[in-house]
C-alpha positions in Angstrom: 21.0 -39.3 21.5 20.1 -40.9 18.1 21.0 -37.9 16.1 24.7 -38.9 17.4 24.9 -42.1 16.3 27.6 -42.6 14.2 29.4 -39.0 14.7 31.6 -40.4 17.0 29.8 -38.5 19.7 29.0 -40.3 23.2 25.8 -40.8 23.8 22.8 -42.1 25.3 21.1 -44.5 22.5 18.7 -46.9 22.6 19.8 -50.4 22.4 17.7 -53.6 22.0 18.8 -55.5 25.2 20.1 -53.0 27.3 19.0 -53.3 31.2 16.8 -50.4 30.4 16.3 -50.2 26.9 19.6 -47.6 26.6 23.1 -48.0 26.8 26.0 -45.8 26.3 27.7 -45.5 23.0 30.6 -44.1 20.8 33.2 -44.3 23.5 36.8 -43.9 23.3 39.0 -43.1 20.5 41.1 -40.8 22.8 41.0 -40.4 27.0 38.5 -37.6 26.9 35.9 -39.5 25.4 35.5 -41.6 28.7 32.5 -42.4 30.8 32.7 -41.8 34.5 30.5 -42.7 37.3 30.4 -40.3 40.0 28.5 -41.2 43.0 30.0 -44.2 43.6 28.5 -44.8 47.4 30.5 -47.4 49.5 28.9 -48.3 53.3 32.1 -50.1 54.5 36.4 -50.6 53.7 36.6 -53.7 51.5 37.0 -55.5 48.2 33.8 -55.5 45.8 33.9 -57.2 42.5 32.8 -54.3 40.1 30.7 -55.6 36.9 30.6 -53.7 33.7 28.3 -54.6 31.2 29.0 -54.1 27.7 28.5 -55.4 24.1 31.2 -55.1 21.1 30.9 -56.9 18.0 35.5 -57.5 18.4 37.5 -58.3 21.4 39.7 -55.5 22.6 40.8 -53.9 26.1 39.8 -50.2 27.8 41.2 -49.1 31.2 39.1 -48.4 34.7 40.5 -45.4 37.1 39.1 -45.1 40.5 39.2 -41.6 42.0 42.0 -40.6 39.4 44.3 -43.3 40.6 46.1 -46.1 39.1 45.3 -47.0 35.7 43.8 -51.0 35.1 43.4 -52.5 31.5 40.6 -55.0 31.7 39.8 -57.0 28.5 36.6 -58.1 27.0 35.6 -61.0 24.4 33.1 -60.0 21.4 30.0 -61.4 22.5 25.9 -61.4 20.9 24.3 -58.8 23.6 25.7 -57.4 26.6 28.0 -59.4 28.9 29.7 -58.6 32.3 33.6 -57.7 32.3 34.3 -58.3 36.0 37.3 -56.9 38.3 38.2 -56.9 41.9 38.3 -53.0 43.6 39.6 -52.0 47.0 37.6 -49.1 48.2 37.5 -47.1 51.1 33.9 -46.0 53.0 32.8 -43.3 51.0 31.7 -41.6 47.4 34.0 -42.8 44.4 34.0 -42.4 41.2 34.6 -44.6 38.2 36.0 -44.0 35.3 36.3 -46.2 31.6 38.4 -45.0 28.4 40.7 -45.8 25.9 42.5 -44.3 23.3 40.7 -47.3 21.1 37.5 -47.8 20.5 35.3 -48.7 22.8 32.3 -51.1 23.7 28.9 -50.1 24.0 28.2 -49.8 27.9 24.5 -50.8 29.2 25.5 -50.1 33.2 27.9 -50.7 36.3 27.3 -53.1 39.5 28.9 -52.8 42.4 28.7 -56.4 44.2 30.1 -57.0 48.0 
């Protein structure tokens, strides 16, 4: 957690405006330094718009995997706290998992929602 903070370790920190006082932090810089949420419960087939919530002092990109599949670069814009990065997702009834990395840096991440 906060002993990490600036080893280039992800982590768990806490982070003044996060949803819950804590966000997630030192991601990317290669693909195995990635975030995944597993878990991912869908009730019914459809289209959801998938929020992420982040804060980054530049703008820059990152890429979101579903279930291992197809690769997506989203972009976000430097904002002063966190902001949403939104993106539509086709997912089948089930459990899913999501998945955020980059070979760049990456943003801090305060949390995922998964809106109808």
């Amino acid at each position: 957690t906060g002993d990490r903070k600036g080893k280039g370790l992800v982590s768990i920190d806490q982070i003044a405006g996060a949803s819950l006082g804590a966000a997630v932090i030192n991601l990317g810089g290669n693909e195995q330094n990635d975030l995944v949420w597993k878990n991912v419960n869908v009730l019914k087939d459809g289209v959801r718009t998938l929020e992420i919530f982040l804060s980054s002092a530049r703008d820059g990109s990152f890429f979101l995997e579903v279930d291992g599949g197809d690769r997506r670069e989203l972009t976000f814009r430097a904002a002063g706290g966190f902001a949403p990065v939104r993106t539509e997702v086709r997912l089948a009834r089930g459990v899913h998992s999501v998945r955020l990395f980059s070979k760049a840096r990456m943003p801090t991440v305060d949390r995922m929602a998964l809106l109808p």
